[in-house]
VOPAGU-2260 file (C-alpha; in pm, 1 decimal, decimal comma):
REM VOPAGU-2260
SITE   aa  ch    i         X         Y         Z
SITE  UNK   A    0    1528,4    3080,1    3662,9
SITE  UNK   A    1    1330,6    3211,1    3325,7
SITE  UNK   A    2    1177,9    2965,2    3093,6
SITE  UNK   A    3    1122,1    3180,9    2744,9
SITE  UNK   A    4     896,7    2999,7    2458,4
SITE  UNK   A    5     907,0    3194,8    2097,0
SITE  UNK   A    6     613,0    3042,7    1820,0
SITE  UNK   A    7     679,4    3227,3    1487,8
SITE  UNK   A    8     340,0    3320,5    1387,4
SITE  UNK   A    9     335,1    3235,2     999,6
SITE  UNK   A   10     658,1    3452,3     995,6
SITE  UNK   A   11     761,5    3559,0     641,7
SITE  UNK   A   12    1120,6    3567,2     643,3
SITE  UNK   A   13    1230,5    3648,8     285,4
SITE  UNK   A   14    1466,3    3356,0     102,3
SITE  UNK   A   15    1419,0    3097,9     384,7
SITE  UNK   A   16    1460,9    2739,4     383,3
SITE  UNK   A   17    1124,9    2668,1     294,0
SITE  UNK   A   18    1038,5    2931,8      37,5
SITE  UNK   A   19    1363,4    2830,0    -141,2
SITE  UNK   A   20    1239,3    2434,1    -150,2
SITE  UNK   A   21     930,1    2516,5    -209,7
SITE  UNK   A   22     762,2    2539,3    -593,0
SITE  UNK   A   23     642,5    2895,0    -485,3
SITE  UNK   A   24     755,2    3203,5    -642,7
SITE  UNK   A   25     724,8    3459,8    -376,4
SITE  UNK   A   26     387,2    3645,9    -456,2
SITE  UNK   A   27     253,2    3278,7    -484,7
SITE  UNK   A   28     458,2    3179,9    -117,6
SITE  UNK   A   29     319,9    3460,6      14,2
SITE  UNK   A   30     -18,6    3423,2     -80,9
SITE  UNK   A   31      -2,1    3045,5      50,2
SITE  UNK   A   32     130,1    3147,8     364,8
SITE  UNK   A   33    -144,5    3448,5     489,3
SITE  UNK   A   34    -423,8    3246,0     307,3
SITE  UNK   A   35    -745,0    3175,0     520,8
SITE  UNK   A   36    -710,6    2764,6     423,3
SITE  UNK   A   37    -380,9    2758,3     610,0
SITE  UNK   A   38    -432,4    3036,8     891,7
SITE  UNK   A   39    -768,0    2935,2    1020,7
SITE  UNK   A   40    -646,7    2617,1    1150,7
SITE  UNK   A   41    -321,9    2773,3    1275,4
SITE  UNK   A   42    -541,9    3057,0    1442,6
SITE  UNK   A   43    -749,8    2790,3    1579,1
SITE  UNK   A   44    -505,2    2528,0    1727,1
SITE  UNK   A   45    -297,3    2855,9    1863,7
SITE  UNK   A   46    -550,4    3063,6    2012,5
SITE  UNK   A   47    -761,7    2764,5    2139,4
SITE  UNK   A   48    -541,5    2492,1    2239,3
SITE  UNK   A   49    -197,9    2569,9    2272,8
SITE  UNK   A   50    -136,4    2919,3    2460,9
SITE  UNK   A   51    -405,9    2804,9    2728,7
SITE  UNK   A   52    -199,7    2463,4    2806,8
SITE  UNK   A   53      86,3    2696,8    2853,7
SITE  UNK   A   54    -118,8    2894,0    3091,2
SITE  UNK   A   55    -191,2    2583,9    3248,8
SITE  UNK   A   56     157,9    2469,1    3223,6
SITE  UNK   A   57     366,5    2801,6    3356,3
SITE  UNK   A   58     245,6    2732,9    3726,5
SITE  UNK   A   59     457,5    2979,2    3961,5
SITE  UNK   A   60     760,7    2965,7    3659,1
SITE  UNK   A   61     932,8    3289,1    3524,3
SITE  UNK   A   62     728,2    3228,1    3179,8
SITE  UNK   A   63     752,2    3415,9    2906,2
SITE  UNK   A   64     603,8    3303,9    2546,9
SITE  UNK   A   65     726,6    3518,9    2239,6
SITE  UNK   A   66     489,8    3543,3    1907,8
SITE  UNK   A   67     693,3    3666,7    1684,0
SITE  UNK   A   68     526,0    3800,9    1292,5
SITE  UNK   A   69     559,3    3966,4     996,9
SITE  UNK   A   70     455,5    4352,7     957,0
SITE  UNK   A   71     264,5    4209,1     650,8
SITE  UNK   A   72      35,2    3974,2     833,4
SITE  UNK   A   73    -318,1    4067,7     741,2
SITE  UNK   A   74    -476,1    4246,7    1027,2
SITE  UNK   A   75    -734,6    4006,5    1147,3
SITE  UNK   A   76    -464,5    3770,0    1258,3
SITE  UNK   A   77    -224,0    4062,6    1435,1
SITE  UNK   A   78    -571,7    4154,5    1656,1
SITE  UNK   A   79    -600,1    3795,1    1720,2
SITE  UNK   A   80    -244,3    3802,6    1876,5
SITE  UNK   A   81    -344,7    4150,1    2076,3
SITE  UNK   A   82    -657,1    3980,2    2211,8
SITE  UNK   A   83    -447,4    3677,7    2343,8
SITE  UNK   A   84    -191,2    3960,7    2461,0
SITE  UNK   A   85    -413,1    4105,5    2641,3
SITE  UNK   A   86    -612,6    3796,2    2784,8
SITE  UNK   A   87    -256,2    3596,0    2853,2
SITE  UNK   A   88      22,6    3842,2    3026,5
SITE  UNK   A   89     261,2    3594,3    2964,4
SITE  UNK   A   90     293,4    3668,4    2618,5
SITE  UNK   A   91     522,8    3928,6    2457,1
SITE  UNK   A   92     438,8    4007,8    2050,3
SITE  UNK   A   93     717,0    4079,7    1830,7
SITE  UNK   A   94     712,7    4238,9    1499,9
SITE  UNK   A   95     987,1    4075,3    1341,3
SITE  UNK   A   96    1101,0    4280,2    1049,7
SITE  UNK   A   97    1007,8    4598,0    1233,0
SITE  UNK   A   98    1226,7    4599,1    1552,5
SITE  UNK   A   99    1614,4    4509,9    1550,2
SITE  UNK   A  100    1674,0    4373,2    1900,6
SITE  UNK   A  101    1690,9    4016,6    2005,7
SITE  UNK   A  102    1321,4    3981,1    2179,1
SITE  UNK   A  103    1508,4    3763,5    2445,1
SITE  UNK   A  104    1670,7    4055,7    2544,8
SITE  UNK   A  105    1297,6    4276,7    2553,7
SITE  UNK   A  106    1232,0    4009,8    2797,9
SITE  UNK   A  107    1492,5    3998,3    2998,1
SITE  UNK   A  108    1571,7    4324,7    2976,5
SITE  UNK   A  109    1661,6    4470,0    3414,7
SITE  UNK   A  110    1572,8    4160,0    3538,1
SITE  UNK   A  111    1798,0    3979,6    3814,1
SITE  UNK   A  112    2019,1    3721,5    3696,1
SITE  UNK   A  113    1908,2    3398,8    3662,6
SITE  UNK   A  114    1951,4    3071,8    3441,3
SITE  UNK   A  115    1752,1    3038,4    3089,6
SITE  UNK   A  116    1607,2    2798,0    2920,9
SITE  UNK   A  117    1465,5    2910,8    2605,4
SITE  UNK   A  118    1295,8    2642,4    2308,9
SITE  UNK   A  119    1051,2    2708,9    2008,9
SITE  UNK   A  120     706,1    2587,6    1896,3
SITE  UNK   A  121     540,0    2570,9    1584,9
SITE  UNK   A  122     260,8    2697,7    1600,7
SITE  UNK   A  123      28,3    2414,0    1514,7
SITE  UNK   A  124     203,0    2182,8    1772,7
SITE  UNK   A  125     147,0    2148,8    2119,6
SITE  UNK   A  126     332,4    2134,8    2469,4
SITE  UNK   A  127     204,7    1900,0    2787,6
SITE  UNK   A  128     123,7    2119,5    3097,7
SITE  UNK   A  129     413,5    1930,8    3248,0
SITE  UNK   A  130     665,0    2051,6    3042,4
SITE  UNK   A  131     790,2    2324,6    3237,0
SITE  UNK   A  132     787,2    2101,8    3507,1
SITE  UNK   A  133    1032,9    1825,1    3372,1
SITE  UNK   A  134    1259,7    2144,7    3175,0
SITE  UNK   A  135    1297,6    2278,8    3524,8
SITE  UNK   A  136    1525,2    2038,4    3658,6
SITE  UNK   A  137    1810,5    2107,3    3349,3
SITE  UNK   A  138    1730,7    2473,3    3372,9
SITE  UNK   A  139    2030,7    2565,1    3590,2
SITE  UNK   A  140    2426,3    2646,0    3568,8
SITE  UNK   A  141    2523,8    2334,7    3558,6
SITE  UNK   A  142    2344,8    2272,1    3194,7
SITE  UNK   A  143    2441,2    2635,5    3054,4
SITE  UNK   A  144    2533,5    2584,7    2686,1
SITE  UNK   A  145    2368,5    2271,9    2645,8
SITE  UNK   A  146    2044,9    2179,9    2492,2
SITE  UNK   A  147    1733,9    1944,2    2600,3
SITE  UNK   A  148    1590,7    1754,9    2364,8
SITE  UNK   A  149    1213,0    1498,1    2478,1
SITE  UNK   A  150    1175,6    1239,9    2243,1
SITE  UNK   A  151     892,6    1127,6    2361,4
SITE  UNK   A  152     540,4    1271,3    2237,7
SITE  UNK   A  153     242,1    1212,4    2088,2
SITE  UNK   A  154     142,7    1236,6    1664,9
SITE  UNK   A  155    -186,9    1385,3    1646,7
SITE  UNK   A  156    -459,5    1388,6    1301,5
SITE  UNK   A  157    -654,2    1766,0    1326,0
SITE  UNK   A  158    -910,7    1723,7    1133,1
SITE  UNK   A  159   -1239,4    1901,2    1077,4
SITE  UNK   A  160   -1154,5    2146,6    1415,0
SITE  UNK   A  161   -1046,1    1791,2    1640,3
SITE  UNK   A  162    -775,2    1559,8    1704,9
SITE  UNK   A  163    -942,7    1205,8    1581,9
SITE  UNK   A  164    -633,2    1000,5    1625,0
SITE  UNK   A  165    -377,9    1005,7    1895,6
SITE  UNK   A  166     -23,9     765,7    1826,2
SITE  UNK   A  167     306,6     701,7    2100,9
SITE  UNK   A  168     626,2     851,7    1929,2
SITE  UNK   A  169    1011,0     893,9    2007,0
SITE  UNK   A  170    1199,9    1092,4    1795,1
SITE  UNK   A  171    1566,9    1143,1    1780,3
SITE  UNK   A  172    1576,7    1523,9    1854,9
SITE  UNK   A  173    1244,0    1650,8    1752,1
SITE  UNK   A  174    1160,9    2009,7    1743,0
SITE  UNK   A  175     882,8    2077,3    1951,0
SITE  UNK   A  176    1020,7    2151,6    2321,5
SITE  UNK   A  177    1363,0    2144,1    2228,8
SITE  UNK   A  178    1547,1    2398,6    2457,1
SITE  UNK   A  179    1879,3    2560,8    2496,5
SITE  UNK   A  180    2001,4    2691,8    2866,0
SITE  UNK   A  181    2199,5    2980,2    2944,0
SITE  UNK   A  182    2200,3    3254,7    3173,9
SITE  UNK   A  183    2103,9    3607,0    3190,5
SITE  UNK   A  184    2332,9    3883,4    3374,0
SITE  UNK   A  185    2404,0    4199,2    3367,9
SITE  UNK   A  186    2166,9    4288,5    3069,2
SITE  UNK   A  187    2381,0    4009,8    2940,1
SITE  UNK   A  188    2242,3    3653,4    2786,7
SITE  UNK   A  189    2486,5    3354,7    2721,9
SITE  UNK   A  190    2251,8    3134,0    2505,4
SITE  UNK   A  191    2461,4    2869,3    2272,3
SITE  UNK   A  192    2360,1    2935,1    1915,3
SITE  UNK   A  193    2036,3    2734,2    1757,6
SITE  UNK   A  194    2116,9    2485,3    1509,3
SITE  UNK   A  195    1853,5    2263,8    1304,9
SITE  UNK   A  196    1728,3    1952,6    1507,4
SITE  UNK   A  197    1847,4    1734,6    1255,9
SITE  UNK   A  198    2207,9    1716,2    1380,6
SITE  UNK   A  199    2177,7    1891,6    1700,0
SITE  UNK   A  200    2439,6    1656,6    1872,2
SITE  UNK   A  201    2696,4    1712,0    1612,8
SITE  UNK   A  202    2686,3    2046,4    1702,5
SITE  UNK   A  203    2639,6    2092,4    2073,7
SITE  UNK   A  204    2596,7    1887,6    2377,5
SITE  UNK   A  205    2214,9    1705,0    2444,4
SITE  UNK   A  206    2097,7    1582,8    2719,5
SITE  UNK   A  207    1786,1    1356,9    2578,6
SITE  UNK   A  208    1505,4    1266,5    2806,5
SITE  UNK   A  209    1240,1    1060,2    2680,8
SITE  UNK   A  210    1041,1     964,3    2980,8
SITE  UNK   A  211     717,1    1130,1    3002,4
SITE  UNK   A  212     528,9    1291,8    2726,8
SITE  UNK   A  213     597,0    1653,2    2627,0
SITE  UNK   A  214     429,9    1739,3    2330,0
SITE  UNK   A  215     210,7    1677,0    2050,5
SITE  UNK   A  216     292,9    1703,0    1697,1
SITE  UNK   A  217      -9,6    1786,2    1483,7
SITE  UNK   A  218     -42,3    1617,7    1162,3
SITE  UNK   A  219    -345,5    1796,5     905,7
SITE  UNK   A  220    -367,4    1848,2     561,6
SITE  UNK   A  221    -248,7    2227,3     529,3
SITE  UNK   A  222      60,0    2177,0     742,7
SITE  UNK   A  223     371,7    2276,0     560,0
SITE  UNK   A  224     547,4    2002,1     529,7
SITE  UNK   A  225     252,5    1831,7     301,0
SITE  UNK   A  226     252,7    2154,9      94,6
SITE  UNK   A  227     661,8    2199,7      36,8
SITE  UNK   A  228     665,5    1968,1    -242,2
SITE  UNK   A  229     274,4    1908,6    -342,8
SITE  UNK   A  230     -27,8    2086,2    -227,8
SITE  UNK   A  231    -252,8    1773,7    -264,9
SITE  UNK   A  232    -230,1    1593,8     101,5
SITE  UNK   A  233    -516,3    1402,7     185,8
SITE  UNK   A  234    -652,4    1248,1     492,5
SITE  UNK   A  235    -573,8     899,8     337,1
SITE  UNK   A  236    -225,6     997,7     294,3
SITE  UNK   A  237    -185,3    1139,8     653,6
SITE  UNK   A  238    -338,3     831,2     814,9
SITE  UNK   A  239     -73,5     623,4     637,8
SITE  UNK   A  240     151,5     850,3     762,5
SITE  UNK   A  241      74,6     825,3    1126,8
SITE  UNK   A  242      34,0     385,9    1080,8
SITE  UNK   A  243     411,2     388,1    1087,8
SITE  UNK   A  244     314,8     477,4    1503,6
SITE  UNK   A  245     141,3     274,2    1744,1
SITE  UNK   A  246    -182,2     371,2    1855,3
SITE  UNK   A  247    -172,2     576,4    2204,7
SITE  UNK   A  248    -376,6     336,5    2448,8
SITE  UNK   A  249    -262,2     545,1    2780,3
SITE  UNK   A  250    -566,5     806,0    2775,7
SITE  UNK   A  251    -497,7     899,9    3108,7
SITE  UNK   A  252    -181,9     969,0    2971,7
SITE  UNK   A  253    -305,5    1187,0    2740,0
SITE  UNK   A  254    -534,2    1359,9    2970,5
SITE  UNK   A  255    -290,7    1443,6    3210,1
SITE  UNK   A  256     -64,2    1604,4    2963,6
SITE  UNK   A  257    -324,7    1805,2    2725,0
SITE  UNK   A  258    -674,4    1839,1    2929,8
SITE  UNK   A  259    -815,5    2096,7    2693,7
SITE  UNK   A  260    -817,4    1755,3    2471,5
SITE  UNK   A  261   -1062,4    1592,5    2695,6
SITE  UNK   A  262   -1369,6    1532,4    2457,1
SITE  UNK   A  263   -1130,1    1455,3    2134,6
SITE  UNK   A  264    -907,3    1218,6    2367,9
SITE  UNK   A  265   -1270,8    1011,7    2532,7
SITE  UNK   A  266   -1418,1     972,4    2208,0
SITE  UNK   A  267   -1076,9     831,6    2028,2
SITE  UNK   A  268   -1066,4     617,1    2330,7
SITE  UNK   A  269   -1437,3     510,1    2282,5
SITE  UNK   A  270   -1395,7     462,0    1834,0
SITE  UNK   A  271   -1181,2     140,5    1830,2
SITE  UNK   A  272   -1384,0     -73,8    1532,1
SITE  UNK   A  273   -1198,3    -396,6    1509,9
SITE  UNK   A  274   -1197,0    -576,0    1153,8
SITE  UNK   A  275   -1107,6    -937,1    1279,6
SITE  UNK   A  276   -1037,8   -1034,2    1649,7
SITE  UNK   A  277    -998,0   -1386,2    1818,9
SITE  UNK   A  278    -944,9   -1506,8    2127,1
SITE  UNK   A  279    -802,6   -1846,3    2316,4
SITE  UNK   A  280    -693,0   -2008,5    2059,9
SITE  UNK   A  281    -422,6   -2276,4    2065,7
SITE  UNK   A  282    -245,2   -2412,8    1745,0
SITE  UNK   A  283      26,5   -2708,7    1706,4
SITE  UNK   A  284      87,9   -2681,3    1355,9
SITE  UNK   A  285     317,7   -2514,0    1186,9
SITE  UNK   A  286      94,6   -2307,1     941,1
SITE  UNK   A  287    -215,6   -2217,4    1050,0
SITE  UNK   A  288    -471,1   -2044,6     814,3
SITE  UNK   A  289    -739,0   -1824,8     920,3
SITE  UNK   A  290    -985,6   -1720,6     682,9
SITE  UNK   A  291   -1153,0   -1404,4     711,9
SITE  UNK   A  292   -1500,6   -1371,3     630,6
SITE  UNK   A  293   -1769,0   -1058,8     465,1
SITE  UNK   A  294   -1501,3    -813,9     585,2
SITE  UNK   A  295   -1480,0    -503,8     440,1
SITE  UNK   A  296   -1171,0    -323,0     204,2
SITE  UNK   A  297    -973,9     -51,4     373,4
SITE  UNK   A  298    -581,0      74,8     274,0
SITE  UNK   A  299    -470,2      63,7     661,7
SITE  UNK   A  300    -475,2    -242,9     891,3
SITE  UNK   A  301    -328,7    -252,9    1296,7
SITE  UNK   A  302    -287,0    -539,6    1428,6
SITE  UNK   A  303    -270,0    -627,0    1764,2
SITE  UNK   A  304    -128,2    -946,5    1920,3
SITE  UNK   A  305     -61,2   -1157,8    2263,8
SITE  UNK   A  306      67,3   -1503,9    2199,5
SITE  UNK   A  307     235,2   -1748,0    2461,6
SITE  UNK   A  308     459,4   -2014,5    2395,6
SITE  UNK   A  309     512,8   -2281,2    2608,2
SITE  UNK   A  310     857,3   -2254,8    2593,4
SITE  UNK   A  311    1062,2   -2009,1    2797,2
SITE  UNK   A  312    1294,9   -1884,1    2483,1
SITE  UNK   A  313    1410,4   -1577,5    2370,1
SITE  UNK   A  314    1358,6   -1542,5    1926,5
SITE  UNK   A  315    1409,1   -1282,9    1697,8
SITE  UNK   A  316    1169,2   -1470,1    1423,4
SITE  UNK   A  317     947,1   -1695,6    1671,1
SITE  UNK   A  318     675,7   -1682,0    1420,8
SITE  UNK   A  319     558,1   -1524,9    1133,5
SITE  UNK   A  320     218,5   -1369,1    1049,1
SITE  UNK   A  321     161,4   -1308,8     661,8
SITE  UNK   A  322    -173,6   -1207,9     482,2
SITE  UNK   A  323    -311,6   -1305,6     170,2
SITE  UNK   A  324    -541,5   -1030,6     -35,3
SITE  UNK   A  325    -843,9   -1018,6    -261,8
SITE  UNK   A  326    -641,7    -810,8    -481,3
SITE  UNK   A  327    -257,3    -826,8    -655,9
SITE  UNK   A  328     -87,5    -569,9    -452,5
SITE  UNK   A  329     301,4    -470,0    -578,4
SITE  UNK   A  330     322,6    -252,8    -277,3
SITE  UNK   A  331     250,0    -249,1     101,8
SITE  UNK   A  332     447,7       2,3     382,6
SITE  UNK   A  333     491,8    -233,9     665,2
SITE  UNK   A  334     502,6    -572,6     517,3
SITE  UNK   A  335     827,2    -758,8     374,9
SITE  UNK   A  336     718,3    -993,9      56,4
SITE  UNK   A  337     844,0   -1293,7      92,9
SITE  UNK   A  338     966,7   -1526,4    -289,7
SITE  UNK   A  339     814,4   -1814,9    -119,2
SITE  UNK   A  340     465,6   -1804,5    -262,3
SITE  UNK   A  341     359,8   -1938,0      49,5
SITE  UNK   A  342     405,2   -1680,4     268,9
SITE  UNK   A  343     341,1   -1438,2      60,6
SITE  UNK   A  344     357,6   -1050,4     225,7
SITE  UNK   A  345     452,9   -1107,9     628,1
SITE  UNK   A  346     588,7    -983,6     949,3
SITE  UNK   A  347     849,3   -1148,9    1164,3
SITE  UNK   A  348     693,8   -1180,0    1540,6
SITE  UNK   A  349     943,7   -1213,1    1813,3
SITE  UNK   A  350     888,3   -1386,0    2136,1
SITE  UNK   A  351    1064,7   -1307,2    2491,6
SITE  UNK   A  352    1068,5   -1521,0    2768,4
SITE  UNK   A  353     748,2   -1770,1    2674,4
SITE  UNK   A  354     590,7   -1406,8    2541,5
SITE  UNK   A  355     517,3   -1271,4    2179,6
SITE  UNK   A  356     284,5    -937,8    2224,9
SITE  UNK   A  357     240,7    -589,3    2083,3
SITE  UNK   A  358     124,2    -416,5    1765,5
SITE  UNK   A  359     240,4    -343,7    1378,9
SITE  UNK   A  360      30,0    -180,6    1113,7
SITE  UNK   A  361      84,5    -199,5     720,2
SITE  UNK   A  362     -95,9      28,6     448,1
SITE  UNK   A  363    -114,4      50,8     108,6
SITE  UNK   A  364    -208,4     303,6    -155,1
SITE  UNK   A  365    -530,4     156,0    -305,4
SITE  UNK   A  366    -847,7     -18,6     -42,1
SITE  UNK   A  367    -808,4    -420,0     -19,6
SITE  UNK   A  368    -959,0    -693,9     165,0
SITE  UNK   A  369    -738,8    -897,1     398,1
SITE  UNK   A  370    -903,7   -1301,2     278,6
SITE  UNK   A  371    -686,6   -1469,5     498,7
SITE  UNK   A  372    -371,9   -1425,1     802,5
SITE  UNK   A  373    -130,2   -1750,0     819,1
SITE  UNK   A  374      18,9   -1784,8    1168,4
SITE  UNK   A  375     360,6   -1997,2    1132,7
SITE  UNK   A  376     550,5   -2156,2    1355,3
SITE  UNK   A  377     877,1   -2023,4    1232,6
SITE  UNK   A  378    1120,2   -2114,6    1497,8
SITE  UNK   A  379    1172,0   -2464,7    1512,5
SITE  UNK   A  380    1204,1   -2478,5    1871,1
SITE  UNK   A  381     865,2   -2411,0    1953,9
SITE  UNK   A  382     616,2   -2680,6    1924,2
SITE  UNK   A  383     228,3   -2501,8    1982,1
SITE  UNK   A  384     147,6   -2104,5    2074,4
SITE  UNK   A  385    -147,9   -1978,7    2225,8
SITE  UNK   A  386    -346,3   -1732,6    2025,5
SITE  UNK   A  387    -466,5   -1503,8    2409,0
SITE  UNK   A  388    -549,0   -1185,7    2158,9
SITE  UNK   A  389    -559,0   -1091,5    1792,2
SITE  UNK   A  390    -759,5    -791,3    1651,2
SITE  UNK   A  391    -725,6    -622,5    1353,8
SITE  UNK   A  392    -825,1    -270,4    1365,9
């Protein structure tokens, strides 16, 4: 069996899909897309992080990588891709515009016949050394014309030349590690055509695995999906971004799948400040106010939460946490505002069997002050809760 991995290298493909959405012209889309602001963090997260996990990750495979660019990429970043060339055999370069045959086939070309499983990867994200590994077992006959799509991964923030925060995603057919099998013979490949992630199932039969982690998606302020419609992304903006995901608390996790992240994984692991935290608490009313004190204003809150309940009872709405401010806010991502002046902005809690645990997280566009977090009762069937845990981070 091959495996085959293409990254296209800042590839300038004249009237694509993002040059045409963009607010470029083309001098200016050009211009944005060799200059040093967004190629030195490319070069970087390429050169340093993601080709050696996929010498790590290739094992005793049939791996071939394929960096495909444009004849017009300034010269200091084609010698980059000859030194890695020549450092990592594994890797075949490609000058797009220049040469007319499939590079799949420059690959493949007088080998013995074999399944395929070929996928893409930006190249600013990353792939787990396992990945290989868990493709393998689809990589056969049996799968030919079908694609694999992991959902699960990890969102990373690059920032400064590290990954400071690490969060647990699943995506519905994301595009890092997404593969297509086939099967090489004969100086023939049968590879079903690529179409978008978006509405890959629509178009061809997925098998979707979402067990173990397979890559990491790397969120920073020059990727290109901040500057398609604006070129002002901010590290604010990006950390409200990545609230919508729960932080990644499985560093061994993490380890196993990207080691080269060792030092940016152990001090994430080691940087968890908490803004408010309790423990052991039990209440029997059904609001229950507790006032925050001298804390300071920030525009992104996590909370964390393990609550028992005497009763064994399954709720969709067993309680309901809301927060009062120090300031008139009109709008908050991850909080529902409630007309009852009471409540105010809150989050339903549910509770399984006698349990009501895990973690939200809420941010808005200006810093505020959390003054106080009202713990109700909401389900009439429950009489008192323990309070085990509650940070806010």
């Amino acid at each position: 069996m091959y495996f085959i991995g293409q990254t296209r290298f800042s590839l300038y493909v004249p009237n694509s899909v993002a040059w045409n959405v963009s607010n470029f012209t083309e001098q200016e889309y050009i211009a944005h897309l060799f200059s040093d602001e967004r190629m030195n963090v490319r070069a970087k997260i390429f050169s340093e992080l993601s080709i050696p996990l996929m010498d790590k990750m290739k094992g005793n495979f049939k791996f071939y990588h394929i960096i495909s660019y444009s004849s017009i990429l300034p010269n200091k970043w084609k010698e980059l891709l000859s030194s890695l060339a020549k450092k990592y055999p594994f890797i075949y370069l490609h000058e797009a515009d220049k040469t007319k045959e499939n590079p799949i086939y420059s690959v493949l070309k007088d080998k013995n016949e074999g399944s395929v499983a070929f996928f893409r990867l930006d190249d600013d994200d990353l792939l787990s050394i396992n990945y290989l590994n868990n493709l393998s077992k689809y990589n056969n006959p049996a799968f030919k014309n079908m694609a694999i799509s992991f959902g699960k991964g990890i969102a990373g923030f690059y920032k400064d030349g590290n990954y400071i925060d690490f969060r647990d995603v699943v995506q519905k057919y994301p595009s890092m590690g997404q593969a297509y099998i086939g099967y090489w013979k004969d100086n023939t490949l049968e590879l079903p055509p690529l179409y978008s992630h978006h509405n890959l199932d629509q178009n061809i039969p997925v098998i979707v695995d979402s067990i173990k982690t397979m890559y990491l998606q790397t969120y920073h302020a020059t990727q290109d999906t901040h500057y398609r419609f604006s070129n002002n992304a901010t590290g604010i903006s990006i950390e409200a971004e990545l609230a919508k995901f729960p932080k990644s608390k499985n560093y061994k996790n993490l380890l196993d799948s990207f080691p080269l992240l060792e030092n940016n994984i152990l001090t994430f692991s080691n940087n968890k400040k908490k803004y408010y935290s309790i423990r052991n608490i039990n209440l029997t009313e059904k609001y229950n106010i507790l006032s925050l004190d001298k804390m300071e204003e920030k525009n992104i809150f996590e909370i964390e939460f393990d609550i028992t309940l005497p009763e064994n009872l399954v709720s969709p709405k067993a309680l309901l946490m809301s927060f009062s401010f120090n300031k008139e806010i009109h709008n908050i991502n991850g909080l529902t505002l409630s007309n009852n002046n009471k409540i105010g902005w809150y989050k339903y809690l549910s509770s399984i069997n006698g349990t009501s645990s895990g973690t939200f997280s809420f941010s808005t566009d200006t810093n505020i002050k959390i003054n106080e977090v009202n713990l109700v009762i909401w389900d009439d069937r429950f009489k008192s809760i323990n309070i085990n845990s509650l940070d806010i981070l």
